[in-house]
N, C-alpha and C positions, 0 to 999 in steps of 0.2 A: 671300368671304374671312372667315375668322373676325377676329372685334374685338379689336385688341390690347390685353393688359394694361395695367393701368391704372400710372402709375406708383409703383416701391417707396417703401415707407415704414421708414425708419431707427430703431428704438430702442435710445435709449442709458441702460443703467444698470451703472455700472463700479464701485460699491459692492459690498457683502458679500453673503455668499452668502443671506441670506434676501431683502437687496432685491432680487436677481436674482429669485426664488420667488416675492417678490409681484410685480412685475412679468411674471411669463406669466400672472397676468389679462388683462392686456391684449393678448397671444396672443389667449387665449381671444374677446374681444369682437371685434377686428377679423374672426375667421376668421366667426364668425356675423355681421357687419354687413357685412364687405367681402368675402366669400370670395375674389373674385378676385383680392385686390392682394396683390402681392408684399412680404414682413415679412422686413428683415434686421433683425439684433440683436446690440448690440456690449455686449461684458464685460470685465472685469478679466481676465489669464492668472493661470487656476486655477480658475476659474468658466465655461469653456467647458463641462467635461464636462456641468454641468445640460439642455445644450442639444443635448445629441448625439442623431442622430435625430429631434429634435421638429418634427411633422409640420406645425406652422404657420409654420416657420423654414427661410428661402431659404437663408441663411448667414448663420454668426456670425462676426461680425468679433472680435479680442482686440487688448485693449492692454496692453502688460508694462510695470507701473507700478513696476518694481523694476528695469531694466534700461535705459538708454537711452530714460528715461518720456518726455521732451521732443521727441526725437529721432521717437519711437514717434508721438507724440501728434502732429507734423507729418507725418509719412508716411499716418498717419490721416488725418488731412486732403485730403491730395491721393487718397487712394481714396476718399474720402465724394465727392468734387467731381469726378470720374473718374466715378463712377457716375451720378449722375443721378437722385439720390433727390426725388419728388414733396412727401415729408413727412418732417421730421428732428422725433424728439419727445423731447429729454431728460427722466430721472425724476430728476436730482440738482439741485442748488440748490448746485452748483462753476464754476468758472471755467474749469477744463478743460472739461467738457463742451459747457461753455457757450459756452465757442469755438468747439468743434466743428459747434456746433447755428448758431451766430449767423453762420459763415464756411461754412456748408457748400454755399451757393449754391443750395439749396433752395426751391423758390415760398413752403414753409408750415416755418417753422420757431417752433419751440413749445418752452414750458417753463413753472418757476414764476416767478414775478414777482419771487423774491429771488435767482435766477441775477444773477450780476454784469454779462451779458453780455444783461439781459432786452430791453435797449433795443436790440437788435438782431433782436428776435423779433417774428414778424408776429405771435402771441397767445400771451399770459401766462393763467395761473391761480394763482390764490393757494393755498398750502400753508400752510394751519392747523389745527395740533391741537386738532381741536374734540372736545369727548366724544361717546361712540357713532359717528364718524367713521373709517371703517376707511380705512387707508395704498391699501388696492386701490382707493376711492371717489375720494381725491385724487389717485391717478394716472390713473384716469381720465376725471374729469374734464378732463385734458388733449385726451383727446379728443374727448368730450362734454361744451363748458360746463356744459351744462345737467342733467350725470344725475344722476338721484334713484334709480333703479333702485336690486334687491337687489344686493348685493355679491356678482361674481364671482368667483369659488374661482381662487385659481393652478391652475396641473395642470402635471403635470409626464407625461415616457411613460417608465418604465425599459424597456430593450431585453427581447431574451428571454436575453441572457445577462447583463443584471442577474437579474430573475428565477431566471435558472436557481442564482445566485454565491447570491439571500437562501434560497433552497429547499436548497441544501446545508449551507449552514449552521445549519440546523432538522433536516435527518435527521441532522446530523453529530452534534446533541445530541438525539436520540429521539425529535422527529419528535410531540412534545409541543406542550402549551399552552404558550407563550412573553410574554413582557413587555419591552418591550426600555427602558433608561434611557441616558438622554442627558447628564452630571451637568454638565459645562464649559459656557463658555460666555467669550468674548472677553471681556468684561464683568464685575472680582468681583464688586460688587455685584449682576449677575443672575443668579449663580451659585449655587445651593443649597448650604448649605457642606456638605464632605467627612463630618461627621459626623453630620448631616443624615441621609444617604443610606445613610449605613452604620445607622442605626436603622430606614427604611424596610429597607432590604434584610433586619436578621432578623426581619422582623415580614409580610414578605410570603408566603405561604401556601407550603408546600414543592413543591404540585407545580408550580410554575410553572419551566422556565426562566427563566434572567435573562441577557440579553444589554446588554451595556456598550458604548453606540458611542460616537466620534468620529471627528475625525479623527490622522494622525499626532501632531502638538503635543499630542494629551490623552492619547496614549498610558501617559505616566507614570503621570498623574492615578487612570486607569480601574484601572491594576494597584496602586495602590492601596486604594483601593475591593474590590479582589479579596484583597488581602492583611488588610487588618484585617476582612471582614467572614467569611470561614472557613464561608461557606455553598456548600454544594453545589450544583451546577447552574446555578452564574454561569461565565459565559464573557465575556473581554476582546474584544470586535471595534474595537476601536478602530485605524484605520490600516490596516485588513484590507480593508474594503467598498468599493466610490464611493460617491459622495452617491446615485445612484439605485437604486443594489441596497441603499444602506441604506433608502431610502424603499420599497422593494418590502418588503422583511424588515417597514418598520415597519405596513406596510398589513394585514401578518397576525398581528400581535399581539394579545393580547386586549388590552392596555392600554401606551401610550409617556407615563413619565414625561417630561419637561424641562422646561428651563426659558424662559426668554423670551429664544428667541434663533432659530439655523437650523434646530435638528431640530423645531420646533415648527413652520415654516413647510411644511416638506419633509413633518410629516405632513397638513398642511391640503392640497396639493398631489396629493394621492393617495387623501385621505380616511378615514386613517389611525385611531384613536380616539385623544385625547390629552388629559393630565391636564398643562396646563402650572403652574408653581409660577413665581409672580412672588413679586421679595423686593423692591427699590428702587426698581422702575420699577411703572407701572398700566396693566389693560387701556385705558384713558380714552386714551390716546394713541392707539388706532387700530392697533394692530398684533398684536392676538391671534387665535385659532386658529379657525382656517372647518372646520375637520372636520363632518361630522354629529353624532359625538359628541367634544363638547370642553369641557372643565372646567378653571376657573380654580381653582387653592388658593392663596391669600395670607393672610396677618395677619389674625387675625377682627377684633380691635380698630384703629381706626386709628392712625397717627403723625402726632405735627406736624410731621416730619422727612420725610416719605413722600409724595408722591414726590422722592428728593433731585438727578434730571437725567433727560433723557429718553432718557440710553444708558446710563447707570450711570456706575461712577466705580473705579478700581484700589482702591479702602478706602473703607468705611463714613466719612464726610466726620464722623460725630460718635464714631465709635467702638465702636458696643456694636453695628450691626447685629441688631437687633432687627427687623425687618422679614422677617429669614430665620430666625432660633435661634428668633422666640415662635412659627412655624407649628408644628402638632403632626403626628405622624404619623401620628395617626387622619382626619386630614383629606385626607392624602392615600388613605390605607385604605379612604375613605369611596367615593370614586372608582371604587376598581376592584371593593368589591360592587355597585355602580351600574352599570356598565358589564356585570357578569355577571349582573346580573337581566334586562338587557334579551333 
């Protein structure tokens, strides 16, 4: 008789959509260290689509943190403890999850040591933002105390009707060299400001397309962007794409502006080329771009002000934002001859 699987292992990260992106590293490392064992994976509802199809993923569990979240979050419970999960590994440092992980009846339940609920986990690891310390290294650590290994690349799979959605939207506009910008960002302060972007945009070479993405909420934002900047061959996809047909669109550009946020993750995931622009926050925390070709533009000069939190902040906490208005546009410029020389 063939050897029964071994039992599944639970990951849970119900944060924003780029923590979900760096967390399928750890897809990635279980499917090469355990191939055999079965990987579910719980998210926030609106962040399932990342997972659709993904060939390392039994089932994604979702939890509607907008709707009956308490309610939600017990019924969770009783299907985590229903299943018969081997290993529960939260990536948050919440009390939700951390319930989920510490109550889930689990032999190996795991997380970071600043979960409220650590004292109920058979192993803790600490979560420090250490420099040159990538967010993929300290998550998995959770599964490897001990790894020192290179840092594993999220991945994502877009289907073939992602694919087919980022491919129409390329012949729809001629089928041309394209660049796609990402300008928003949940975060002002890591947001490149509006007029920022409108100086890159007439300064960027005429033959390129220029594709505008987000999602619905930056919709406004993007046709903005379209109305002051009066240049041909910019197209709004904002609200238009999924996260995975945008990440397939971003795989074939010659170059993806953004900024330090989702579309920056979503192009390390695919290995997309990406020119991220930090303004408040520093690569030094661990959470920038695993692409093969990835360039940071920030402040040439430093700030005593900079970094002023480690997710940013709704306004410049001193006012002048200076950390985004002194970047030049030739610095971002500088990128995309860089990237075409190669």
């Amino acid at each position: 008789m063939p050897a029964a699987a071994p039992p599944a292992v639970l990951l849970i990260q119900t944060a924003f959509i780029g923590d979900v992106i760096l967390a399928t590293a750890l897809l990635e490392y279980l499917h090469r260290t355990e191939p055999a064992t079965p990987v579910d994976f719980l998210v926030r509802k609106g962040n399932e689509g990342l997972l659709r199809g993904h060939p390392h993923v039994r089932q994604v569990l979702v939890w509607d943190k907008k709707h009956d979240k308490y309610r939600g979050l017990l019924g969770l419970l009783k299907q985590i403890r229903r299943t018969g999960y081997g290993r529960v590994v939260t990536l948050q440092r919440f009390a939700s999850t951390g319930l989920l992980t510490a109550f889930s009846g689990a032999p190996e339940r795991v997380g970071f040591d600043k979960n409220p609920f650590a004292r109920f986990f058979t192993r803790t690891a600490p979560h420090i933002i250490e420099d040159g310390v990538h967010e993929v290294t300290r998550n998995l650590r959770l599964l490897a105390p001990a790894y020192t290994g290179p840092v594993v690349p999220p991945r994502l799979y877009p289907s073939v009707a992602d694919e087919q959605a980022a491919a129409d939207v390329v012949a729809a506009a001629g089928g041309g060299p394209y660049i796609c910008i990402a300008p928003t960002s949940v975060w002002f302060t890591k947001q490149f400001p509006e007029a920022q972007w409108v100086r890159l945009l007439a300064a960027l070479p005429p033959e390129y397309t220029v594709f505008l993405l987000g999602g619905p909420p930056d919709t406004e934002a993007c046709q903005r962007l379209l109305a002051q900047s009066g240049r041909s061959g910019l197209v709004n996809l904002s609200g238009r794409l999924s996260l995975l047909a945008s990440a397939a669109l971003m795989r074939g550009a010659v170059l993806n502006y953004v900024n330090d946020s989702a579309p920056m993750h979503l192009c390390s995931a695919v290995g997309a080329p990406v020119c991220a622009v930090y303004c408040s926050t520093v690569p030094a925390f661990g959470f920038g771009p695993l692409s093969p070709f990835s360039r940071i533009v920030e402040i040439e000069q430093p700030l005593p002000c900079r970094p002023c939190g480690l997710h940013g902040h709704a306004a410049c906490p001193l006012g002048h934002f200076r950390c985004a208005h002194d970047i030049r546009t030739e610095q971002l410029l500088a990128v995309l001859s860089e990237v075409v020389r190669l």
